[in-house]
PASEBA-1860 file (N, C-alpha, C; in nm, 3 decimals):
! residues 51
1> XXXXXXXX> 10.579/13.725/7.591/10.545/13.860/7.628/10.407/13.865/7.696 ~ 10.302/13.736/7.685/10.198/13.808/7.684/10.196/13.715/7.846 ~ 10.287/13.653/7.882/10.272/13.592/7.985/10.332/13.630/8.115 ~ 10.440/13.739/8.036/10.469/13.853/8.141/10.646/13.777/8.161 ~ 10.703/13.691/8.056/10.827/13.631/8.096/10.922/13.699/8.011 ~ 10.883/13.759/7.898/10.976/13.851/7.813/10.935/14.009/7.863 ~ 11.058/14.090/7.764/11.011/14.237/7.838/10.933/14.313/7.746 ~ 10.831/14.372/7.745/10.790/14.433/7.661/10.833/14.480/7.562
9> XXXXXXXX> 10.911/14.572/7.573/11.007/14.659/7.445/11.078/14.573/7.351 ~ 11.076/14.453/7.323/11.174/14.371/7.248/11.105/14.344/7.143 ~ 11.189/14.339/7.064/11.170/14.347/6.914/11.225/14.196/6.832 ~ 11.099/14.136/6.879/11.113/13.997/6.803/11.209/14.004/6.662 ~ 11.168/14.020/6.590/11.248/13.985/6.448/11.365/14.007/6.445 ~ 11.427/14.144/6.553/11.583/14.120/6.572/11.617/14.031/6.643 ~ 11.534/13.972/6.731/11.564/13.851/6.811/11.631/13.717/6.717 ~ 11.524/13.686/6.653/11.534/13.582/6.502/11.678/13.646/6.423
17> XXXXXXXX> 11.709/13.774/6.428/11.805/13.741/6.347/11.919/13.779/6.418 ~ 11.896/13.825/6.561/12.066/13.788/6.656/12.097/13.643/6.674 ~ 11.982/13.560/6.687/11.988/13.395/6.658/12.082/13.335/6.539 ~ 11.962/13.422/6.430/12.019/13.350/6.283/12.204/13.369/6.252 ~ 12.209/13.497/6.294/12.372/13.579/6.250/12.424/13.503/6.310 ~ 12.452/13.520/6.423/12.533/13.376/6.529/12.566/13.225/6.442 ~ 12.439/13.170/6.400/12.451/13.023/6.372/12.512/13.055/6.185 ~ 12.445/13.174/6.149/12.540/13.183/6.022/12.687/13.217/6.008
25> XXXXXXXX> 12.708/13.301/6.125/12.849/13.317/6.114/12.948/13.221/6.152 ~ 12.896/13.102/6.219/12.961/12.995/6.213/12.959/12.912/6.128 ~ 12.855/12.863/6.060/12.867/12.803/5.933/12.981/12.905/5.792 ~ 12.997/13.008/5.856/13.096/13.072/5.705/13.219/13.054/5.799 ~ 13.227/13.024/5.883/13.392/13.022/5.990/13.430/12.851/5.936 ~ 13.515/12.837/5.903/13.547/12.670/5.882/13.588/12.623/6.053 ~ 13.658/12.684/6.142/13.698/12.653/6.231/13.628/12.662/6.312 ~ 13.488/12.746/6.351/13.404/12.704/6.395/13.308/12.664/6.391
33> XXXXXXXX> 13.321/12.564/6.474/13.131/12.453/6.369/13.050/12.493/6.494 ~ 12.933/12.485/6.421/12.815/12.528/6.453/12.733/12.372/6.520 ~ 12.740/12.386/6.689/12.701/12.312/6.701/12.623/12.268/6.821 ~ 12.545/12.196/6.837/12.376/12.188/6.952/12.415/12.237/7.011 ~ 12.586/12.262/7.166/12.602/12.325/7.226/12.590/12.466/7.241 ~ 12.698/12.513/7.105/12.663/12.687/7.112/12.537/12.728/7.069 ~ 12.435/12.673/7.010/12.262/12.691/6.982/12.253/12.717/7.093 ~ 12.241/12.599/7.216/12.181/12.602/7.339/12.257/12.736/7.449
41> XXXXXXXX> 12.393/12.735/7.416/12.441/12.864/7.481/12.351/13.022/7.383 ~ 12.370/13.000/7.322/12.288/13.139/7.252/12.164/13.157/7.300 ~ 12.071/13.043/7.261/11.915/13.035/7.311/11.929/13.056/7.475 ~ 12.005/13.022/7.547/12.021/13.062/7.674/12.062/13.182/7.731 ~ 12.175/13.242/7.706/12.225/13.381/7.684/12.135/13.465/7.643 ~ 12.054/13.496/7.577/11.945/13.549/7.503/11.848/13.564/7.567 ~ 11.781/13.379/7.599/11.706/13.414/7.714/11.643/13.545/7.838 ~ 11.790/13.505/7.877/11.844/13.562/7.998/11.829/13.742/8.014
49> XXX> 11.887/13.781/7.849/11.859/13.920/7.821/11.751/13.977/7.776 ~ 11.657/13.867/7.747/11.485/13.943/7.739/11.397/13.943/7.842 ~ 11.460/13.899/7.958/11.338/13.907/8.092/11.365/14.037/8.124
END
């Protein structure tokens, strides 16, 4: 934010936990595993929606 690459109005701690919910709701899914790929798609996706 302070470097001018995020948007002002965003609200870190929901950030941390649209992250966290994601990687938890795959760990309670047996069929879907939680894994470096979809991290890196999330952390990317995400990205993308705070500039």
């Amino acid at each position: 934010m302070a470097r001018g690459q995020l948007r002002a109005d965003i609200d870190p701690e929901s950030v941390v936990d649209q992250l966290w919910g994601a990687c938890y709701h795959r760990l309670l899914i047996a069929d879907l595993p939680l894994t470096e790929d979809f991290a890196r798609t999330l952390v990317d996706n995400l990205v993308r929606g705070l500039r």
